[in-house]
Structure formats: structure tokens, C-alpha cells
C-alpha positions, 0 to 999 in steps of 0.5 A: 500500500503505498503512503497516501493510502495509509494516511487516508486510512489513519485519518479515517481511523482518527476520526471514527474514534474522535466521533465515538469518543464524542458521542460516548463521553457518559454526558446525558441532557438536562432532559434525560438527567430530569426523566427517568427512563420509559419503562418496557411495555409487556406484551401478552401471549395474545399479542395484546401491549400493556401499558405500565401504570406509570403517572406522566412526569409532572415538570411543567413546560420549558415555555411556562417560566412563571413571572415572579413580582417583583421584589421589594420595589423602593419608591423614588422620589421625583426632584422638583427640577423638570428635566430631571423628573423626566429622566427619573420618570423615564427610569421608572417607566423602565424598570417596570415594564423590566420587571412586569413584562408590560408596558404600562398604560400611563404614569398612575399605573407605574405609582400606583405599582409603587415605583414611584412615590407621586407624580411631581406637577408638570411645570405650566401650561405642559403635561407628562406624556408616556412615549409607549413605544420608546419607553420613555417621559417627554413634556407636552403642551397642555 
């Protein structure tokens, strides 16, 4: 056999092992770990199956991921100062819909969730305005 031929097989042989090691590491998946192995069904002498009385397992679906409320919510205080109150305001909005995994309504609904302590007066003639889609409190003529 001449040398190319050789190494060709060795190759071969390397990764058929490289393979077999891989696939045979003794690693399970987390699913096979949690689940104990499907027991063997009996079958009658008339051919008939049997399943066991085994309950299905009880371990909810990897898509329902409850949502926990969230945890000790410190209220803010918002400053007097307009633009501040927006950028508090704003974070407020924020870390609400984080948490809650919804976006809120309007700004009573982020007090009343106890984000924020109360919502400051808008200086004159502008009012509060939540920005639904970017998340965020802008000033607006009254």
C-alpha cells in the first residue's frame, strides 16, 4: 500500500474514534438527567401491549417560566427640577415594564405599582406624556 493510502486510512481511523469518543463521553441532557427512563411495555401471549401504570412526569413546560413580582420595589422620589423628573420618570417607566413584562398604560399605573412615590406637577401650561413605544417621559403642551 503505498503512503497516501495509509494516511487516508489513519485519518479515517482518527476520526471514527474522535466521533465515538464524542458521542460516548457518559454526558446525558438536562432532559434525560430530569426523566427517568420509559419503562418496557409487556406484551401478552395474545399479542395484546400493556401499558405500565406509570403517572406522566409532572415538570411543567420549558415555555411556562412563571413571572415572579417583583421584589421589594423602593419608591423614588421625583426632584422638583423638570428635566430631571423626566429622566427619573423615564427610569421608572423602565424598570417596570423590566420587571412586569408590560408596558404600562400611563404614569398612575407605574405609582400606583409603587415605583414611584407621586407624580411631581408638570411645570405650566405642559403635561407628562408616556412615549409607549420608546419607553420613555417627554413634556407636552397642555
Amino acid at each position: 500500500m503505498d503512503l497516501p493510502m495509509r494516511i487516508m486510512k489513519l485519518k479515517m481511523m482518527v476520526g471514527c474514534a474522535a466521533s465515538l469518543l464524542a458521542c460516548s463521553c457518559g454526558k446525558k441532557s438536562p432532559e434525560a438527567a430530569s426523566h427517568p427512563a420509559t419503562p418496557a411495555v409487556d406484551q401478552n401471549a395474545a399479542g395484546q401491549t400493556a401499558s405500565p401504570n406509570v403517572p406522566p412526569p409532572t415538570t411543567p413546560p420549558a415555555y411556562a417560566r412563571p413571572v415572579a413580582p417583583p421584589t421589594a420595589v423602593q419608591p423614588i422620589a421625583v426632584p422638583a427640577d423638570a428635566s430631571a423628573a423626566l429622566s427619573v420618570l423615564t427610569q421608572a417607566v423602565r424598570k417596570f415594564s423590566a420587571e412586569r413584562r408590560q408596558v404600562p398604560k400611563n404614569l398612575n399605573e407605574v405609582v400606583n405599582a409603587g415605583y414611584i412615590r407621586n407624580l411631581p406637577a408638570a411645570p405650566p401650561g405642559k403635561k407628562f406624556v408616556l412615549d409607549t413605544k420608546r419607553l420613555e417621559v417627554t413634556l407636552a403642551n397642555n
